[in-house]
DSSP file (Angstrom, degrees, kcal/mol; ACC not computed):
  #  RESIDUE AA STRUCTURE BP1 BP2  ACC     N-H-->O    O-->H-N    N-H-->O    O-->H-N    TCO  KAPPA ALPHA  PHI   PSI    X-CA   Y-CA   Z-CA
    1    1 A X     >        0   0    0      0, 0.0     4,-2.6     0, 0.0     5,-0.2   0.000 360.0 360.0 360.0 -59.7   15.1    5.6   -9.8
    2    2 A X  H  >  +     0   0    0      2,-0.2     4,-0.8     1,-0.2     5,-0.2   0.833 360.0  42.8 -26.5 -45.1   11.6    4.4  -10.0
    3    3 A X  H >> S+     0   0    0      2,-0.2     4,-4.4     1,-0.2     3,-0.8   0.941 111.7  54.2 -81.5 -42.0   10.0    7.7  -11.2
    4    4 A X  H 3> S+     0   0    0      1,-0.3     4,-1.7     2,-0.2     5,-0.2   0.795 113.4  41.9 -64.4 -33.5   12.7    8.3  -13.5
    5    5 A X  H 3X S+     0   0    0     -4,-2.6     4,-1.5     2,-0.2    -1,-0.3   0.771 112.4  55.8 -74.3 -15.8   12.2    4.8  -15.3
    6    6 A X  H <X S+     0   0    0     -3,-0.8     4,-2.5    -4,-0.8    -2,-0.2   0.879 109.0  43.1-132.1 -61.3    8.6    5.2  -15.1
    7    7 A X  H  X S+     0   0    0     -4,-4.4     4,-2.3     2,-0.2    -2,-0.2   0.967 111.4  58.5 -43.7 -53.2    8.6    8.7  -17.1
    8    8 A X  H  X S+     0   0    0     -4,-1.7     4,-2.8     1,-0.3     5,-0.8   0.973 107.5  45.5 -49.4 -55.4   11.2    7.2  -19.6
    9    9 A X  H  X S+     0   0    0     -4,-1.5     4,-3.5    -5,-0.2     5,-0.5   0.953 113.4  49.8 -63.2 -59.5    8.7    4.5  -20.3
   10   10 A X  H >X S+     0   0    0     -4,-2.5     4,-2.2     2,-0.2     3,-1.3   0.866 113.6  44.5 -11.5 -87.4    5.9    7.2  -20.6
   11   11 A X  H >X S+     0   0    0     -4,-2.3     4,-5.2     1,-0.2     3,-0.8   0.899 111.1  54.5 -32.9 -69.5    7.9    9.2  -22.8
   12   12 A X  H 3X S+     0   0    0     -4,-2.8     4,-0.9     1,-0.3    -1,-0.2   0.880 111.1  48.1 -47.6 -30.8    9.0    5.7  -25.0
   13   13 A X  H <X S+     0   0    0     -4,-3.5     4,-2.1    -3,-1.3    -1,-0.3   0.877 115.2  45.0 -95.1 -11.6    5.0    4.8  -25.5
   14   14 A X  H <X S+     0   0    0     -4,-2.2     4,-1.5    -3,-0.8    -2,-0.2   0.866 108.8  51.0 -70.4 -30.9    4.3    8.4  -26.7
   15   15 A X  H  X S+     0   0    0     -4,-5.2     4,-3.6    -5,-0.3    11,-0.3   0.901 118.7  42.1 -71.4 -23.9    7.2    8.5  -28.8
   16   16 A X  H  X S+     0   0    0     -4,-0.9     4,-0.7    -5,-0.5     5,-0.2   0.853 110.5  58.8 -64.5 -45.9    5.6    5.0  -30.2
   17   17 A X  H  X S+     0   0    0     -4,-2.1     4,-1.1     2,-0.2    -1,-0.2   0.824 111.7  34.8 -61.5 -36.5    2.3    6.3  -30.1
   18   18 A X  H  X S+     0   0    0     -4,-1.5     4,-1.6     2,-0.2    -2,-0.2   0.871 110.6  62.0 -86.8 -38.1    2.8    9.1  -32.4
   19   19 A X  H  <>S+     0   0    0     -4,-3.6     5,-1.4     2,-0.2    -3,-0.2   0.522 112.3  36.2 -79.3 -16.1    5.3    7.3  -34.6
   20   20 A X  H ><5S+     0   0    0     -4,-0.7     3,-1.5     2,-0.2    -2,-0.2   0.865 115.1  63.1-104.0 -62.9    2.4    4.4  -35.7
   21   21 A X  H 3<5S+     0   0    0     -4,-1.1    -2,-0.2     1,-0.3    -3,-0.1   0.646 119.1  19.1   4.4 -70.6    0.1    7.4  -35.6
   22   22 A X  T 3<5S-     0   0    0     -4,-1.6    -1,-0.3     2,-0.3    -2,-0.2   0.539 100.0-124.2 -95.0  -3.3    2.0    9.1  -38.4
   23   23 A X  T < 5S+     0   0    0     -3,-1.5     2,-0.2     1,-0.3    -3,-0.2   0.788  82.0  83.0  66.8  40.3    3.8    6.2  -39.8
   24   24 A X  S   <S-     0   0    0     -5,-1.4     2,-0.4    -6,-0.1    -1,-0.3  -0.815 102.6 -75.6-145.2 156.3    7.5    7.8  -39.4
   25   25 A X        -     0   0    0     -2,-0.2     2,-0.5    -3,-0.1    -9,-0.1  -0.557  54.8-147.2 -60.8 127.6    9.8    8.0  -36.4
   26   26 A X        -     0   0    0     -2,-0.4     2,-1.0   -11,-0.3    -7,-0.2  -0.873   6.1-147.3-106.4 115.4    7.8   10.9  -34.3
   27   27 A X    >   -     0   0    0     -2,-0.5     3,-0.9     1,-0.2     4,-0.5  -0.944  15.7-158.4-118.2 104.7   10.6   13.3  -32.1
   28   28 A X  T 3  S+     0   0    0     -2,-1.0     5,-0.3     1,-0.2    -1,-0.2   0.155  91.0  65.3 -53.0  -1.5    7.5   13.9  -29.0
   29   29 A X  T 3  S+     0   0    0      3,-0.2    -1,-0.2     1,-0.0    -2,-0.0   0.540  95.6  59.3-123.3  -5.8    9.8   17.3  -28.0
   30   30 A X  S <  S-     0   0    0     -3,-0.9    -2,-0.2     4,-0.0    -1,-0.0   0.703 132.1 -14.8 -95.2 -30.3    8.8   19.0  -31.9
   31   31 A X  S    S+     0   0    0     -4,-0.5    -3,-0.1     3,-0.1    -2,-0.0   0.622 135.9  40.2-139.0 -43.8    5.1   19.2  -31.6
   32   32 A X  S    S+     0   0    0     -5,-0.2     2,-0.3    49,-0.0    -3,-0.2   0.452 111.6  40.8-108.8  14.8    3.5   17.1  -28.7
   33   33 A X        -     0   0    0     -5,-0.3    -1,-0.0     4,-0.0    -2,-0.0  -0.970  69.1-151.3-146.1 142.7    5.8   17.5  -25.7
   34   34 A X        -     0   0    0     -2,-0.3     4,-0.3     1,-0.1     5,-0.1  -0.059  25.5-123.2-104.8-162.3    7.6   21.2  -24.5
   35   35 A X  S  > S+     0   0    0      3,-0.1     4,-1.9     2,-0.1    -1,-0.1   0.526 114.6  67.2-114.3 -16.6   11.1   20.9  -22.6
   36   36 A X  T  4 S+     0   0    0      2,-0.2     5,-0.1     1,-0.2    -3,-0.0   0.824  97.6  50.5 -54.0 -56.8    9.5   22.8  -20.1
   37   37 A X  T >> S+     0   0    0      2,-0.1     4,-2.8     3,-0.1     3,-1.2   0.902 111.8  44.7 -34.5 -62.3    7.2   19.8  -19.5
   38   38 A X  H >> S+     0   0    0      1,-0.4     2,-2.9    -4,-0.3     4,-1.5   0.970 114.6  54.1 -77.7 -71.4   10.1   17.1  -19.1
   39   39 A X  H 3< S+     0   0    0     -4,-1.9    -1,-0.4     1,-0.3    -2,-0.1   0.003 109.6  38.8 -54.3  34.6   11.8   19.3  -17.2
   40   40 A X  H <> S+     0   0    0     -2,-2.9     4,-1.7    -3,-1.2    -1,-0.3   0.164 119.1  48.5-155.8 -56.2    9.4   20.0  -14.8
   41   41 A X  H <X S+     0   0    0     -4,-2.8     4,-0.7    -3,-1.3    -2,-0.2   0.811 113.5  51.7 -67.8 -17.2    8.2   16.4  -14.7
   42   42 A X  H >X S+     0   0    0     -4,-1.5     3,-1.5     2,-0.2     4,-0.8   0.946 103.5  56.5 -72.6 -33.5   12.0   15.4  -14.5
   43   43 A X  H 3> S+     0   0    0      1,-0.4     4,-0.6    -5,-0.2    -1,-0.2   0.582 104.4  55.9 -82.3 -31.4   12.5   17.7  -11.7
   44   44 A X  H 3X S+     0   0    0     -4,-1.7     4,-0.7     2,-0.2    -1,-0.4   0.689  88.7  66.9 -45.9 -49.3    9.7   15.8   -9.9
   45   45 A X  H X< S+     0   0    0     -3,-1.5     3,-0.7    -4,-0.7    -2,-0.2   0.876 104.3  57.8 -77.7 -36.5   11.0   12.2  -10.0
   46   46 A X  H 3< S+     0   0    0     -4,-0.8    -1,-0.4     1,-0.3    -2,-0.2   0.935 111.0  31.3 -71.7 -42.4   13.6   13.9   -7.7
   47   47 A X  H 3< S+     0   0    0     -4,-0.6     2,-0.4     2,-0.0    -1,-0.3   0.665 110.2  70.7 -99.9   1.8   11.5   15.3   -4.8
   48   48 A X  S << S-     0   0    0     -4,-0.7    60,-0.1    -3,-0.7     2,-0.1  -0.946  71.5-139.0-119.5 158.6    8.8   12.8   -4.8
   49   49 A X    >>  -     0   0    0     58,-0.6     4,-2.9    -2,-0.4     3,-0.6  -0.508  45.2 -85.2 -85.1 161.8    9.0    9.2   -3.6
   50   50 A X  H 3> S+     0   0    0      1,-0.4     4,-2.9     2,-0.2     5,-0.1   0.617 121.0  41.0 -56.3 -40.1    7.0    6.6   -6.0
   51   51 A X  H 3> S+     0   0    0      2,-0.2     4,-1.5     1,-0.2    -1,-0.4   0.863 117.4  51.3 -99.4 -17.3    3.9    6.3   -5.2
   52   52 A X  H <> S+     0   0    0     -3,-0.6     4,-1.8     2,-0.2    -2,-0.2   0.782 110.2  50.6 -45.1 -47.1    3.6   10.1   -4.7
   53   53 A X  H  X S+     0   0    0     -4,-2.9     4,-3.2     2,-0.1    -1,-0.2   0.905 110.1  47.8 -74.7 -34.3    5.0   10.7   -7.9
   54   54 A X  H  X S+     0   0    0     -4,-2.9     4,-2.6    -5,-0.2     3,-0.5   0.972 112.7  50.0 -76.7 -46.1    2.7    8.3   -9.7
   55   55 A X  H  X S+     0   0    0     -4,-1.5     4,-1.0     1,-0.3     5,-0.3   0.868 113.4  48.3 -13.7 -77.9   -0.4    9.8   -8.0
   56   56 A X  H  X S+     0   0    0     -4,-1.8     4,-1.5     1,-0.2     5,-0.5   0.850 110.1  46.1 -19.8 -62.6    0.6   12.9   -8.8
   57   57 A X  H  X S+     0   0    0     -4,-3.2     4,-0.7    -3,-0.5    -2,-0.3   0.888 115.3  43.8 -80.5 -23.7    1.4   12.4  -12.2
   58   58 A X  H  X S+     0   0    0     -4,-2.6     4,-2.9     1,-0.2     5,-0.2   0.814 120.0  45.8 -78.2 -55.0   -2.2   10.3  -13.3
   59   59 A X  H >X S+     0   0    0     -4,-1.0     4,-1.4    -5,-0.3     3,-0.9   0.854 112.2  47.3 -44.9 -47.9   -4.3   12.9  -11.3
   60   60 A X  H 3X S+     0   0    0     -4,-1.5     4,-2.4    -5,-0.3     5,-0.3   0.949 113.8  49.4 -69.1 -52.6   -2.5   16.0  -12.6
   61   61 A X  H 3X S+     0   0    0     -4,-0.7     4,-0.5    -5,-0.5    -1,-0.3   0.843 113.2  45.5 -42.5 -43.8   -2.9   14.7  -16.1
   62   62 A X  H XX S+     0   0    0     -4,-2.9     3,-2.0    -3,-0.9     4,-1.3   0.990 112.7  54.5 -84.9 -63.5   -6.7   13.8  -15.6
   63   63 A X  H 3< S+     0   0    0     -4,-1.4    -2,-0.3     1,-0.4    -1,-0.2   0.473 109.3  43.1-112.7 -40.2   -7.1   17.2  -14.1
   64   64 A X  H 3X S+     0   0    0     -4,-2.4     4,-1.1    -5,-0.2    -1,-0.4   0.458 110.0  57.1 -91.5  -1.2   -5.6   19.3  -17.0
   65   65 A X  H <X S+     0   0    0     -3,-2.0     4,-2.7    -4,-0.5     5,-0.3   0.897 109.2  44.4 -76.3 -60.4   -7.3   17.5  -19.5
   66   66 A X  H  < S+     0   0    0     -4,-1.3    -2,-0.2     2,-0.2    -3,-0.2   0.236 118.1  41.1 -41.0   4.5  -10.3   18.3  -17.8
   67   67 A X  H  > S+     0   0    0     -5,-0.2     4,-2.5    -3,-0.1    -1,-0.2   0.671 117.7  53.0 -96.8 -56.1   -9.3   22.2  -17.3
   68   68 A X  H  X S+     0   0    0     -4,-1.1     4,-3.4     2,-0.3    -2,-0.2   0.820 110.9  43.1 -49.9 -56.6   -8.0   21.8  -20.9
   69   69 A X  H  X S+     0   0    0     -4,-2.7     4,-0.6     1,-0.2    -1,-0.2   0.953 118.9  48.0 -73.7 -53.4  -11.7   20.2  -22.3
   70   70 A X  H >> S+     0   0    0     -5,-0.3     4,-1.2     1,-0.2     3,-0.7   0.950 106.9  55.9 -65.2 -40.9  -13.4   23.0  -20.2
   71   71 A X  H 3X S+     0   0    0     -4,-2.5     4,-4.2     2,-0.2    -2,-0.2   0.819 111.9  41.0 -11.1 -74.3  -11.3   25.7  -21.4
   72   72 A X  H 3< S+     0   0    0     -4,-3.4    -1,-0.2     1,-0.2    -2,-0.1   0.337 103.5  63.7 -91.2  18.0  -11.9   25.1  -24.8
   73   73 A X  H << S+     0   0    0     -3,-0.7    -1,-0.2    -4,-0.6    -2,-0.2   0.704 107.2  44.4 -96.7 -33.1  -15.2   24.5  -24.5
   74   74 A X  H  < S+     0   0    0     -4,-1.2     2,-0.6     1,-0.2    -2,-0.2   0.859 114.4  43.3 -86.4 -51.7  -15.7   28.0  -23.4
   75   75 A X     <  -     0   0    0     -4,-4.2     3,-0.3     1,-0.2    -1,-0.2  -0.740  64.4-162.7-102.3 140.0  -13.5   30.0  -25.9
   76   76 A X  S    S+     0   0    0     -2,-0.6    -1,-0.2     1,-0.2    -4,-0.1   0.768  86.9  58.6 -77.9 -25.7  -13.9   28.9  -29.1
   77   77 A X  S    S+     0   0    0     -3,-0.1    -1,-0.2     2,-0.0    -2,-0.1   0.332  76.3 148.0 -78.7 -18.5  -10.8   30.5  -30.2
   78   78 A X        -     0   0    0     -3,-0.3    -6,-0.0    -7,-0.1    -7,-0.0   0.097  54.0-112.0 -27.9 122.0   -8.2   28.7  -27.6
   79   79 A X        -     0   0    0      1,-0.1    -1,-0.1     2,-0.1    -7,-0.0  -0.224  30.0-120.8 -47.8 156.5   -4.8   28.0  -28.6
   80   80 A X  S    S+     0   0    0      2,-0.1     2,-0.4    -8,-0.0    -1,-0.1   0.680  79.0  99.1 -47.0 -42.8   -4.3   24.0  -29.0
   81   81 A X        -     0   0    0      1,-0.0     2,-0.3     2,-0.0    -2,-0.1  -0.566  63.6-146.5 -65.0 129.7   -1.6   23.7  -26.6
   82   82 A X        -     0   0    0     -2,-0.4     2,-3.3     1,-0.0    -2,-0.1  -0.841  12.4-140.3 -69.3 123.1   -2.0   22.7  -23.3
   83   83 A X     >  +     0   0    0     -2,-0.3     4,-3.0     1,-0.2     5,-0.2  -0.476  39.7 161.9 -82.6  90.5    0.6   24.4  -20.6
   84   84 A X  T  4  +     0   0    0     -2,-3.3    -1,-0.2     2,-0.2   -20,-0.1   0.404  63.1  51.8-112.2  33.0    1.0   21.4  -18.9
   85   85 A X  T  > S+     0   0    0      3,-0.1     4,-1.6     2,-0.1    -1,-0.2   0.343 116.4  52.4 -93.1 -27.5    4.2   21.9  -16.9
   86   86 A X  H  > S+     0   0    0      1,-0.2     4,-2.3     2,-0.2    -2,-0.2   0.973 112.7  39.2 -63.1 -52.4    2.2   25.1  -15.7
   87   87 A X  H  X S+     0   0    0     -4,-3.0     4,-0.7     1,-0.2    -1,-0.2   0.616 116.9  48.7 -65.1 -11.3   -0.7   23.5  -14.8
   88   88 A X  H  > S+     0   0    0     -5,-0.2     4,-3.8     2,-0.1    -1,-0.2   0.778 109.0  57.1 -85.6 -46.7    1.1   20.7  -13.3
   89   89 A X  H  X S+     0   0    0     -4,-1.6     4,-1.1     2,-0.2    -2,-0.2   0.899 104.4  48.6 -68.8 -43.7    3.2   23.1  -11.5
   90   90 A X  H  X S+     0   0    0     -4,-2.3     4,-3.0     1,-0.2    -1,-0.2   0.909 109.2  53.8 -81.5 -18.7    0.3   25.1   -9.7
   91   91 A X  H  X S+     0   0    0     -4,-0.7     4,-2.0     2,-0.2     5,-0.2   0.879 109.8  49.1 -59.2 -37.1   -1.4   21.6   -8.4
   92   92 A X  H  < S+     0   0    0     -4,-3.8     4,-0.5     2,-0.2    -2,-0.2   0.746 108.4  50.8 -85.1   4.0    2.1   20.8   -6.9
   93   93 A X  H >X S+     0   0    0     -4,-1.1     3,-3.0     2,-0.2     4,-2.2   0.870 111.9  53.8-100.7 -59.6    2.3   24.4   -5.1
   94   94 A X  H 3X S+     0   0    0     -4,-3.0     4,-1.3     1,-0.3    -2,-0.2   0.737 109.2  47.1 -24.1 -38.7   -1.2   23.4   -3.8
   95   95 A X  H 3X S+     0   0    0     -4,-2.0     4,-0.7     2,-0.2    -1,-0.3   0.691 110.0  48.1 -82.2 -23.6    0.0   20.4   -2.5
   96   96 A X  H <> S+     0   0    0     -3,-3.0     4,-3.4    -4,-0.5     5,-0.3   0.903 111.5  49.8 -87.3 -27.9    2.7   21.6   -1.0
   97   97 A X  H >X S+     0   0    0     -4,-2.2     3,-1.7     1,-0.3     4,-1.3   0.888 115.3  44.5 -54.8 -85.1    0.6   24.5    0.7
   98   98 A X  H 3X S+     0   0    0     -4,-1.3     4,-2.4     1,-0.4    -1,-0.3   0.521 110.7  59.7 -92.5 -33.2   -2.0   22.0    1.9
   99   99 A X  H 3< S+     0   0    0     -4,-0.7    -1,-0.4     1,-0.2    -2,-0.2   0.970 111.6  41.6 -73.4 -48.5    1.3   19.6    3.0
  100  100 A X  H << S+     0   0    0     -4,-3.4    -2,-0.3    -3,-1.7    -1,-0.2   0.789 112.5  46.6 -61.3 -24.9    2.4   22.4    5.2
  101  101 A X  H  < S+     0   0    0     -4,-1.3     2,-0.3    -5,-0.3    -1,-0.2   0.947 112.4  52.3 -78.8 -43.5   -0.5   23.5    6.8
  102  102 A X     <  -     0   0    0     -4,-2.4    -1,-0.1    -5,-0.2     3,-0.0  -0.692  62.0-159.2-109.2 148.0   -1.8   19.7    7.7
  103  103 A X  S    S+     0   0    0     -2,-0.3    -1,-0.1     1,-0.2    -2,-0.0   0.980  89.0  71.3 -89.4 -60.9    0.7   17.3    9.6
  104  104 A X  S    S+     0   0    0      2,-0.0     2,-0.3     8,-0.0    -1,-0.2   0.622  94.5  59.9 -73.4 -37.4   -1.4   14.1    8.3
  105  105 A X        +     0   0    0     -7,-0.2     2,-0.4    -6,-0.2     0, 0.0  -0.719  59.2 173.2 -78.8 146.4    0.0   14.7    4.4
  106  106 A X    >   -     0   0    0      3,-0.3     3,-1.9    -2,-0.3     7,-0.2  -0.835  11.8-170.0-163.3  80.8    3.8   14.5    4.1
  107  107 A X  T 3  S+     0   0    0     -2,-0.4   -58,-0.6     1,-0.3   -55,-0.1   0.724  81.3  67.4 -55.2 -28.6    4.6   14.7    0.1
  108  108 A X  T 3  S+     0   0    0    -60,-0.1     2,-0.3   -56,-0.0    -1,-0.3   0.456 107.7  39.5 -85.2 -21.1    8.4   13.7    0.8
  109  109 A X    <   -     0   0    0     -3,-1.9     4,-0.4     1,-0.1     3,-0.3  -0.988  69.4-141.6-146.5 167.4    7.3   10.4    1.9
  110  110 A X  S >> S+     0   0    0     -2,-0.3     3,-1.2     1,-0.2     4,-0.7   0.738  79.5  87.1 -97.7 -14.0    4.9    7.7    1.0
  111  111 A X  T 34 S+     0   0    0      2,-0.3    -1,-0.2     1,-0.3     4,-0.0  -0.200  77.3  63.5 -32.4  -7.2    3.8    6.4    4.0
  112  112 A X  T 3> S+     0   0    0     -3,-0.3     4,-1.8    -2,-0.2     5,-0.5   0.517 112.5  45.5 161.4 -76.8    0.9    9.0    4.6
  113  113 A X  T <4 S+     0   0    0     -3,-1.2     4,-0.4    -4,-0.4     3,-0.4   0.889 107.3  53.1 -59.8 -45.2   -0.5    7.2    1.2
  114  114 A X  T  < S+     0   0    0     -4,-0.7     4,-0.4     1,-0.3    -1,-0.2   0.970 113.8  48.4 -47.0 -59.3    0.3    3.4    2.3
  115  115 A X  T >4 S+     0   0    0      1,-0.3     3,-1.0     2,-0.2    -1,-0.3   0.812 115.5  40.7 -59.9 -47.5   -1.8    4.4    5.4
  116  116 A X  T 3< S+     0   0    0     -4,-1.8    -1,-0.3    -3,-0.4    -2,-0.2   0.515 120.2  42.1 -94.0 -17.9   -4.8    6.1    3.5
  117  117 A X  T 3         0   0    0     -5,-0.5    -1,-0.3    -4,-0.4    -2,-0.2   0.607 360.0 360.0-108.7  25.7   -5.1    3.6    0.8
  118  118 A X    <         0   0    0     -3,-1.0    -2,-0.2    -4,-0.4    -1,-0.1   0.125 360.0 360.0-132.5 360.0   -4.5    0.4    3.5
């Protein structure tokens, strides 16, 4: 319930952001957000617990802007878009590989985190 309010409000200051931005009501799902995205980030809320998911979601974000910034720093020619339910998607199959392998991470609960940030 947490994760799911927590996107919504995301979503509600982007749509807010863009909308004083251009100085119209701004629909985030025509140009600056994919469906692929929300769905991918919705899909999330479900299988991680809160502080997992927000971890998850600031790091992934800083981490494809920074692929994103290097990217286009090397081809000059780079589409605009970021795929950032793809890129999101292959940090969370790292994470899960690296969850299985080592018993100290546990993604499914938050407890793991409490302990490392305590």
């Amino acid at each position: 319930m947490h994760n799911g309010s927590f996107l919504g409000v995301q979503l509600l200051f982007l749509t807010l952001y863009f909308s004083v931005k251009q100085k119209r009501l701004v629909n985030i799902f025509t140009d600056y957000f994919g469906l692929g995205d929300l769905l991918f980030l919705l899909s999330i809320t479900v299988y991680l617990p809160f502080l997992n998911y927000l971890f998850f979601y600031l790091f992934s974000l800083l981490a494809v802007i920074l692929v994103s910034i290097g990217s286009k720093a090397l081809r000059k020619n780079s589409n605009p878009k970021i795929p950032l339910a793809g890129e999101q998607a292959v940090m969370l199959l790292v994470l899960m590989l690296i969850d299985t392998l080592n018993n100290k991470i546990n993604l499914t609960n938050d407890l793991w985190l409490t302990a490392y940030l305590m």
